[in-house]
C-alpha positions in Angstrom: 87.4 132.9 96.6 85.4 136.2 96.7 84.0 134.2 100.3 87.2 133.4 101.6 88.3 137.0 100.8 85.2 138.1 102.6 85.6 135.8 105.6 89.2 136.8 106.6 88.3 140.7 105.9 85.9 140.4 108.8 88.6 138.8 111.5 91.1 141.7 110.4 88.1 144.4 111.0 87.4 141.8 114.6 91.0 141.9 115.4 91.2 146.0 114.9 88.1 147.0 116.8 89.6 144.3 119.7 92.4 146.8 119.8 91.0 149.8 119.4 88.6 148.4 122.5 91.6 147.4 124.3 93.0 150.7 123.8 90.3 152.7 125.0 89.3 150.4 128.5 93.0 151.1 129.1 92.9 155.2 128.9 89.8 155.1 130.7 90.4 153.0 133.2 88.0 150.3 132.6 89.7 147.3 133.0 87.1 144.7 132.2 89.0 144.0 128.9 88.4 140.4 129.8 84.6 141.3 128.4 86.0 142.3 125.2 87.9 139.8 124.7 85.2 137.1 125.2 83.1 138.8 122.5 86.1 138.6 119.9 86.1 134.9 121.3 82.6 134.2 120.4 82.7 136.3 116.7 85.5 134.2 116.1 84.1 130.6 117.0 80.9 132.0 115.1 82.8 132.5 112.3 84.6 128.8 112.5 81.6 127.2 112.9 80.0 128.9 109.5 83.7 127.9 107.6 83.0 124.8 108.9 79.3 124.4 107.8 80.4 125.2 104.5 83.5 122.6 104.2 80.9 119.8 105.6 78.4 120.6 103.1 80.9 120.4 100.2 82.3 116.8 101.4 78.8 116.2 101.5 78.5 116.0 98.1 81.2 113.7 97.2 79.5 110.8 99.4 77.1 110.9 96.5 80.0 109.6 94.1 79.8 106.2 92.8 83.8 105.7 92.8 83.1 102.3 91.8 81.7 103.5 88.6 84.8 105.6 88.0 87.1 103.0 88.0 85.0 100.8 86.3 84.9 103.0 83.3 88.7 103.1 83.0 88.5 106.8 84.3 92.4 107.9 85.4 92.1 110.0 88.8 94.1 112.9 86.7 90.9 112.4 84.1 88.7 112.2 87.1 89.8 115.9 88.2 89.7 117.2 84.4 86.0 116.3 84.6 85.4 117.6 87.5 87.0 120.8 86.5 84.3 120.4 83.3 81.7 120.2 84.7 82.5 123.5 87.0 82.1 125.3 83.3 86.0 125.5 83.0 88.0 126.1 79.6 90.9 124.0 79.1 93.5 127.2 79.8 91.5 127.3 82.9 91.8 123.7 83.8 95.2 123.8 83.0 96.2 126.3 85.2 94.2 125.2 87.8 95.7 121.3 87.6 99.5 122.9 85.9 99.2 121.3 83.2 99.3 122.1 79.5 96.6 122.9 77.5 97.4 120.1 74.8 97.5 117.9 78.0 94.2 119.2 79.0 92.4 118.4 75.5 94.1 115.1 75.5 92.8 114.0 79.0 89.2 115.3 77.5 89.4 113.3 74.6 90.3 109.8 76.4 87.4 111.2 78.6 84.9 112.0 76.1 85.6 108.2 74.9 85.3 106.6 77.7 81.7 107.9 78.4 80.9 107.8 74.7 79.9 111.5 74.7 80.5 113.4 71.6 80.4 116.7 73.6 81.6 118.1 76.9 78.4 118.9 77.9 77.2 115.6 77.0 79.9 114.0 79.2 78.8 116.0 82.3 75.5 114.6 81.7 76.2 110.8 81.1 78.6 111.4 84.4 75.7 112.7 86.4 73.3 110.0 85.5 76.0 107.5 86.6 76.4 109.7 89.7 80.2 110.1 89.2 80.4 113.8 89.6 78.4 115.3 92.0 75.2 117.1 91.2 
């Protein structure tokens, strides 16, 4: 989040010195604003690139998820996000807010889950899941 924050802070602070450029070739009478605005261009395919980078590296790791496995295990997709959510070091109010769902919803899901990969503990659970590469690492 703090990224995404970070990322669209610098294309207002691109977008304002444009103008402020813009403004100023125009008193002057410079008006090779065309310059300008093919350096904006570039910060700004820079900056989609690196966004980019980071969503491929991200799908990246869910090529290394046996899906196979999931299902074989009896693992519901709704189940399937709850342990993903577990393994990010959530609480169930936080997974629950993050999925809207209840909180008594959220323990029941980690029970049936906690079953299924005959784990007596959440943190036991994300580690039988990543030996049986069903979350990613």
């Amino acid at each position: 989040m703090k990224k995404t924050i970070f990322v669209f802070s610098a294309l207002i602070v691109s977008l304002l010195i444009l103008f402020q450029l813009g403004k100023y070739s125009l008193l002057s009478g410079n008006t090779k604003i065309e310059i300008y605005l093919s350096i904006v261009a570039l910060i700004f395919f820079g900056i989609g690139l690196y966004i980019n980078q980071g969503k491929r590296r991200s799908s990246s790791t869910a090529k290394n998820v046996d899906f196979q496995k999931v299902k074989s295990l009896g693992i519901s997709n709704r189940e399937y996000e709850v342990l993903v959510e577990i393994a990010k070091g959530h609480s169930n109010k936080e997974i629950g807010d993050t999925l809207h769902l209840s909180e008594s919803t959220i323990k029941t899901h980690v029970s049936n889950i906690l079953v299924k990969l005959n784990a007596k503990r959440r943190t036991q659970a994300i580690q039988i899941a990543k030996e049986l590469s069903i979350i990613p690492s």
